[in-house]
C-alpha angles and dihedrals in degrees: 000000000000094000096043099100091050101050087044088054090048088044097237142001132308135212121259092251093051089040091054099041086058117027106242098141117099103173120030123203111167126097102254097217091058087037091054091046081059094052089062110021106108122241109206106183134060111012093335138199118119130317086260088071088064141070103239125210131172134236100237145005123271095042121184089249087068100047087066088047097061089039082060088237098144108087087209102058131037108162087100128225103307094082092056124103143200126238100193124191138135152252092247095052091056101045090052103047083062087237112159115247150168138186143225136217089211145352113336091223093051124122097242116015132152118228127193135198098251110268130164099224091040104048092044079054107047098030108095090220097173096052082048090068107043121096104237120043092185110152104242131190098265087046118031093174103055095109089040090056092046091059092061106138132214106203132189119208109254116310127040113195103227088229085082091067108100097186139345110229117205136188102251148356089271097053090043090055092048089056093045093059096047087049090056093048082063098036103236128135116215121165100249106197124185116235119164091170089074089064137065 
């Protein structure tokens, strides 16, 4: 919730590298070391570059990323997973808003990780959706990839207009009010919905 103000000031989101190069980040949140492997792992597909010249944006809620951020395991940030909040938007929006994307099968910082131009039929192929909705993500014995699959990443090249976010979903009643209010001081009406099954 740290960086609302100023995404709602820039009117969107920005990619890592621009973000960096200027310091537009207020909280951050990511692991540096995996934030630096993004900042030089190719892309070879779509408008390439490396996953920090996109905005980057999961598949589904409960993501393994912040797992690690209520078990307090990012040496950066410590206030826990209350504070963090959801941009939600959608495929569709995207697509028609004639934004360049691609996708990814797993985390983008990880080691080894496929990416692919953004593409409907692909993406509905290669995108494990039922494992996106369900509400734990663990590897198991019968299928050693599951958290690596829910990591799977859909990221737009370099800048997302924040007319493209279709509601913010918080924790609880007392972090929706709080975003609402900085949403009024801008005056900017998104939809906040509270979701606490979205969190740990």
């Amino acid at each position: 919730m740290g960086n609302l103000r100023g995404i709602l000031q820039r009117g969107g989101l920005v990619s890592d590298k621009t973000a960096a190069l200027y310091g537009l980040t207020d909280t951050e949140i990511g692991m540096p070391s995996i934030k630096q492997r993004r900042r030089v792992t190719n892309i070879r597909c779509g408008p390439g570059g490396t996953p920090a010249d996109y905005v980057p944006f999961y598949f589904g809620y409960r993501s393994p990323m912040l797992y690690v951020i209520h078990k307090g395991g990012f040496p950066t940030y410590r206030e826990g997973q209350e504070p963090v909040i959801y941009l939600v938007s959608s495929l569709t929006a995207v697509r028609q808003a004639g934004l360049s994307a691609v996708f990814s099968e797993g985390n983008a910082g990880a080691v080894f990780v496929d990416f692919h131009a953004d593409d409907p039929e692909l993406c509905e192929k290669l995108i494990d959706w039922p494992l996106m909705g369900e509400k734990w993500w663990h590897d198991i014995p019968e299928d050693p990839n599951r958290a690596s699959r829910r990591q799977a990443e859909y990221l737009v090249h370099e800048w997302y207009p924040l007319r493209l976010v279709a509601s913010i979903a918080t924790h609880n009643a007392r972090r929706a009010s709080e975003v609402r209010g900085i949403l009024a001081e801008h005056g900017i009406s998104i939809p906040v919905m509270v979701y606490p099954q979205w969190y740990y």
